[in-house]
N, C-alpha and C positions, 0 to 999 in steps of 0.2 A: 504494500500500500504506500501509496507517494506520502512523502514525508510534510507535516502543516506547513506552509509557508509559515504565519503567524509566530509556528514555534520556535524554527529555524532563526528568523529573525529576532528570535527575544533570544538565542541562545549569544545568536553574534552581538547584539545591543550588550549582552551581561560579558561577554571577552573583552569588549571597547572597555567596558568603565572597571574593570578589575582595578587601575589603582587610577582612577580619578573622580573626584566627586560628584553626582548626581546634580547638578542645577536645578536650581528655582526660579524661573525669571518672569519674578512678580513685577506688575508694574506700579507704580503709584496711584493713590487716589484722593483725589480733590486735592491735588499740591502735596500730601504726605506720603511716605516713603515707604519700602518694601517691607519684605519680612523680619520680623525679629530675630535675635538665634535659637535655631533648632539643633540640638546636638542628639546624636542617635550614634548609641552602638552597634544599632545593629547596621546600618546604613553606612554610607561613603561620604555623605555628606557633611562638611568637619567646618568649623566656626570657631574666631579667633576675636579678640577685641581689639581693637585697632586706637588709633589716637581718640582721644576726645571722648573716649567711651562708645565709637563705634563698632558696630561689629559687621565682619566681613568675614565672603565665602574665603575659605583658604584652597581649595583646590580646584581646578577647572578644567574636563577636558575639550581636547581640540577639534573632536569633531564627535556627535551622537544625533543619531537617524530619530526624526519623528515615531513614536509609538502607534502602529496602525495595522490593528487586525483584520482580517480581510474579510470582515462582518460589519453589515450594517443593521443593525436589530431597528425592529419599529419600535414608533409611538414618542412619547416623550424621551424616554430614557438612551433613546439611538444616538443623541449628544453628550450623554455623560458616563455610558459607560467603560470609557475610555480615555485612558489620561494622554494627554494631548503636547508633553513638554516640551518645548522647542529649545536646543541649544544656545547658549548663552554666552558671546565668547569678551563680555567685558565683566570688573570685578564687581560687585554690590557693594554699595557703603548703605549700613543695613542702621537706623537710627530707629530707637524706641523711647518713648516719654514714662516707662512706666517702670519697675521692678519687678521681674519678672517674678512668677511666686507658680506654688504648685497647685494644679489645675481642682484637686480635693479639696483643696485649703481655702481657695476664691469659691470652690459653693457647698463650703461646707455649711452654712448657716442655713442654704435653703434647701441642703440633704437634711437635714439634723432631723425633722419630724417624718420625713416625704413614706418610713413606711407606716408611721405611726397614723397618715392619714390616710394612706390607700385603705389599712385597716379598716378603719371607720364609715368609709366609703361600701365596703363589702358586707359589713356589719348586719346580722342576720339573725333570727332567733333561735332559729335551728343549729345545734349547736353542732352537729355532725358537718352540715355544708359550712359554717362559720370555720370549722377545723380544717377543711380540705382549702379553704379558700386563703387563710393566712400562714398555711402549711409552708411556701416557700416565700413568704413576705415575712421574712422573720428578719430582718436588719444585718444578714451575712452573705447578701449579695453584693458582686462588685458595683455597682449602678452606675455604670458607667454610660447608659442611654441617659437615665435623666440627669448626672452631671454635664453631660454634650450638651442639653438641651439646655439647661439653666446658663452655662457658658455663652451658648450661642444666643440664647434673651437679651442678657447682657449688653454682649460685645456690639449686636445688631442696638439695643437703646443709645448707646454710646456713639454706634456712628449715625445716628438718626437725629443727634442733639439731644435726648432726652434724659431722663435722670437714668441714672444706673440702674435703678431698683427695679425688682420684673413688677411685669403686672401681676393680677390673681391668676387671670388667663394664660397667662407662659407660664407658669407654676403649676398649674394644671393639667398644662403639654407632657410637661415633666412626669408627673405622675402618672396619666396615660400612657404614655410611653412604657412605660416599665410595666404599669398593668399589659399591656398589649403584648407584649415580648414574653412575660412570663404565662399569658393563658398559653400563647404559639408553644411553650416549653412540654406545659402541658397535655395539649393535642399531639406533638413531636412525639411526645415518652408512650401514647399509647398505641401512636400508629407504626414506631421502631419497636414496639416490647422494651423500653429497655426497664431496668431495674433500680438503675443507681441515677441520680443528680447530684452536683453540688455536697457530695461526699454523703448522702443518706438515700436513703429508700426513697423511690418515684411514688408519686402519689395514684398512680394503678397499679402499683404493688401492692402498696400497703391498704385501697380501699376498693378496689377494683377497677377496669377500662370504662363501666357504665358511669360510676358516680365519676371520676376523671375526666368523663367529654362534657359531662354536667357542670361540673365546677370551672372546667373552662368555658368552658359557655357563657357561665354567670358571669365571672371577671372581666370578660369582654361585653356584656352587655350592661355592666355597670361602670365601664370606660365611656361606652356608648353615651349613655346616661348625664358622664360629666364632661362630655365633648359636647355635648346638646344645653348644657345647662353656659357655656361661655356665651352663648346668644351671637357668636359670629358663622355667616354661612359659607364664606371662606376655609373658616379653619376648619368646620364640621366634613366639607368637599376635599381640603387635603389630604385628614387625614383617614375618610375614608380607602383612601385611593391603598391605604396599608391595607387594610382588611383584603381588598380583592388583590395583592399580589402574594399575600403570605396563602391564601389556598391556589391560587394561577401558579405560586414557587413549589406547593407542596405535591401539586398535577407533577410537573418538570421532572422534580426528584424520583416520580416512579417511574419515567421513561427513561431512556437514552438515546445516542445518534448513533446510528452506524458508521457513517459517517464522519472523518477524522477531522477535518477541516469544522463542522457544524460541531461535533461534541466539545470543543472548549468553547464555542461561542453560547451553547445551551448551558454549559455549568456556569459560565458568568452570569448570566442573563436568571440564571438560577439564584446564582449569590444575592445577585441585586431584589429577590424577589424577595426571598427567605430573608435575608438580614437588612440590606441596606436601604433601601425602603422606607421603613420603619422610623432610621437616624432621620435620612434624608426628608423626609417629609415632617419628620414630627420639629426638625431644622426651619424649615419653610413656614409652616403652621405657626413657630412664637414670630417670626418675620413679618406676614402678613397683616398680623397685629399693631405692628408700628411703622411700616413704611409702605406704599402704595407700589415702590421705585419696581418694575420685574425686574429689572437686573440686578437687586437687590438678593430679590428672593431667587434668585437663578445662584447666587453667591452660595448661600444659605443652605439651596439645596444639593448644590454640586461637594460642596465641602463632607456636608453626613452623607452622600451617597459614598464617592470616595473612602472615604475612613471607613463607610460600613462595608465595604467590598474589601478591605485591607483588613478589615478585622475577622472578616472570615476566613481569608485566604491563610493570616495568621493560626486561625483555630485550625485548621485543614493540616495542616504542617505539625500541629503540637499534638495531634494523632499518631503522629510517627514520634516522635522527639521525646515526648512526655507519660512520663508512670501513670498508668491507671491510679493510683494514691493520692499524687498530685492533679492531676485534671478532674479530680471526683465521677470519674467516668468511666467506664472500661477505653481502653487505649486500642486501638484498631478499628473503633469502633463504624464508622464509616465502610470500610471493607468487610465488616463483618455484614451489613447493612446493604450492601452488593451496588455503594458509589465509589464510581471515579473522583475522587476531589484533583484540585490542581496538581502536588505530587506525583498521583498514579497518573497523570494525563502528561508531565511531561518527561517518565521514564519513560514511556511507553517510546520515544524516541531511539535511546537507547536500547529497549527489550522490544521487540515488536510481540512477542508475547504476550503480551497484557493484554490488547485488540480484544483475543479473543478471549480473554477472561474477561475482561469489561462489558463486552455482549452476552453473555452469560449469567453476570453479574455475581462472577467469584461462586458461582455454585456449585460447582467441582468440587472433591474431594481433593485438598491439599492449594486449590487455589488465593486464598486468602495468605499463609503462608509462603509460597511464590512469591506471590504480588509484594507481601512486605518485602521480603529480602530483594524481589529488583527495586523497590523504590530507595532501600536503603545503599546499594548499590551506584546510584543511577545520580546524577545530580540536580534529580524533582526535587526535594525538598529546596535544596537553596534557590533553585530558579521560582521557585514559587514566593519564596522571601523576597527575589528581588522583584517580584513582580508589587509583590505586596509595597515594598519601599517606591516605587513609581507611583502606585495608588496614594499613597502619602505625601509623595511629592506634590501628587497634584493636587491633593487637597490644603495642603498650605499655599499654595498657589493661588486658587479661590480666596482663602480667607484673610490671606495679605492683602487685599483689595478693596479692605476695612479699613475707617480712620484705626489707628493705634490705641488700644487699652488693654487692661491689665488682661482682661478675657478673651481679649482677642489672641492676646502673645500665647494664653495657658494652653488655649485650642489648638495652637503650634505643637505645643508639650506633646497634646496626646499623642500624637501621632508619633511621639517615641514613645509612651507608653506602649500604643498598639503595636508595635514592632520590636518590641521587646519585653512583653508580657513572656509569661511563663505555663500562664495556665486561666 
């Protein structure tokens, strides 16, 4: 079978930049200046401070091809699911007004109750569905959806002119957001079987798959509920638009392509359904709230689409990488689950064996095993890392095109967060 063009090309795009730094060539906005520093280990791209307290890229290389898969997916998302960085061959003198601080710390005041009121939101007399429904709203998830979200309130008031403070209504995004992810966790665990989340028992383990589709039901219909009570029909239409991609992402996941060239453009387009959706929209939704600008809200939502597409490609990677212990998950779990994530899709280069395991969907006796030892083998996980740090790139890219504040730089941060999580 003829080898992806697309893959081909990201293999030589990842030979080019082996030892020179990824560019960002953000442009200014309204008169102010590009991105703050982003330091990332896991990345190439390396940041110095310069005179005066500027800071500048430290490496650059001399020549990198446009990113452009030879997919054009419809509808909205045909323009964003792909990062678009153009090389950059002059240095950034990168100025910020703020002190940069960590991205937990800037909204920790408006995490501090956020599960203590989805609680209360869920709040039921039935004490059995009250149990299933705050089962994993127990204040030991990462919430890194509605820390994005309260960031991006923020950062978006701040270039709007208006006070820092969110509204009710992007506080509320927030907390939606995280209802809406963790019902999807729950519908995921019953339609995977799986057993374990977040290091304890699934809640169709422990109360059965009937009460499990019930309880996510509710969580989402009580999202519903405080989406409808913000009184704007904007935000209500955005973020509908998550509901219909996360069951449109979950159709996706039970098919596949035969096709070599279409199956990484189906597992993107997958990612974007499944995960990033979700950021990206629920990004757009506190946006729409305070600025009318679209290119605004195109900012907004390019940024959480981006990161949310890097944070999966991330989690796809630490399926291989990472202990069952540490991921509170079983570890294979995907292949056990008979997907190709990005990994198996681009050993497959290397092993042309996998094809036919992937059409199969690892159902063979001993294919799951195969598959790990070619991906471990093969150099899909890193190619998938770099893909993930491009996804990165370009969302700091997007969000450099913000006046400068403290939320704007932290929403830089994440994006070494995401690329260097662990689990």
């Amino acid at each position: 079978m003829a080898a992806c063009r697309w893959l081909r090309q990201c293999r030589r795009w990842s030979a080019n930049c082996t030892s020179a730094g990824l560019v960002d060539n953000s442009r200014p906005v309204n008169g102010r200046s590009g991105p703050p520093p982003s330091a990332s280990s896991a990345g190439r791209t390396s940041w110095s401070s310069g005179p005066g307290g500027e800071w500048q890229l430290s490496a650059q290389p001399t020549h990198l091809k446009t990113f452009n898969p030879p997919t054009s997916l419809t509808g909205h998302t045909s323009r964003l699911l792909t990062p678009t960085l153009q090389c950059c061959r002059r240095r950034h003198h990168l100025h910020t007004d703020v002190k940069l601080k960590d991205p937990y710390t800037l909204a920790e005041k408006d995490l501090a109750n956020l599960y203590v009121d989805i609680r209360k939101e869920l709040f039921v007399s039935k004490e059995e569905l009250k149990s299933l429904c705050d089962y994993y709203f127990d204040g030991k998830g990462k919430a890194i959806r509605p820390m994005i979200v309260i960031l991006m309130a923020r950062a978006l008031n701040a270039h709007s002119n208006r006070s820092g403070d969110l509204l009710p209504g992007q506080r509320t995004i927030a907390m939606i957001a995280e209802m809406i992810h963790t019902a999807s966790l729950v519908h995921d665990d019953v339609i995977d079987g799986s057993d374990q989340r977040r290091g304890k028992r699934t809640i169709n383990e422990l109360w059965g798959e009937k009460k499990a589709i019930l309880a996510g039901d509710f969580i989402l219909s009580t999202a519903s509920m405080a989406m409808a009570r913000i009184g704007d029909n904007n935000v209500v239409k955005v973020m509908s638009q998550v509901m219909e991609d996360l069951v449109r992402g979950e159709f996706m996941q039970l098919g596949s392509k035969e096709n070599e060239n279409e199956r990484f453009k189906h597992y993107l387009e997958k990612t974007f359904k499944k995960t990033a959706s979700l950021i990206a929209n629920s990004c757009k939704a506190v946006c729409v709230q305070v600025s009318s600008d679209p290119d605004v809200h195109e900012i907004a939502y390019k940024y959480g689409e981006n990161i949310g597409i890097a944070f999966q490609l991330v989690d796809d990677v630490l399926d291989f990488t990472s202990g069952a212990s540490h991921l509170g998950k079983p570890s294979a779990a995907d292949l056990k689950l008979g997907l190709a994530t990005g990994p198996v899709l681009f050993a497959c280069q290397q092993f042309p064996e996998l094809h036919a395991m992937i059409m199969r969907r690892f159902s063979s006796k001993g294919d799951i095993e195969r598959a790990w030892q070619f991906v471990l083998q093969s150099d899909g996980v890193q190619q998938t890392k770099f893909l993930a740090r491009r996804y990165c790139d370009e969302a700091i890219r997007q969000i450099s095109m913000l006046r400068p504040s403290a939320e704007r730089d932290a929403l830089i941060r994440v994006t070494e967060m995401v690329l260097t999580r662990d689990k």
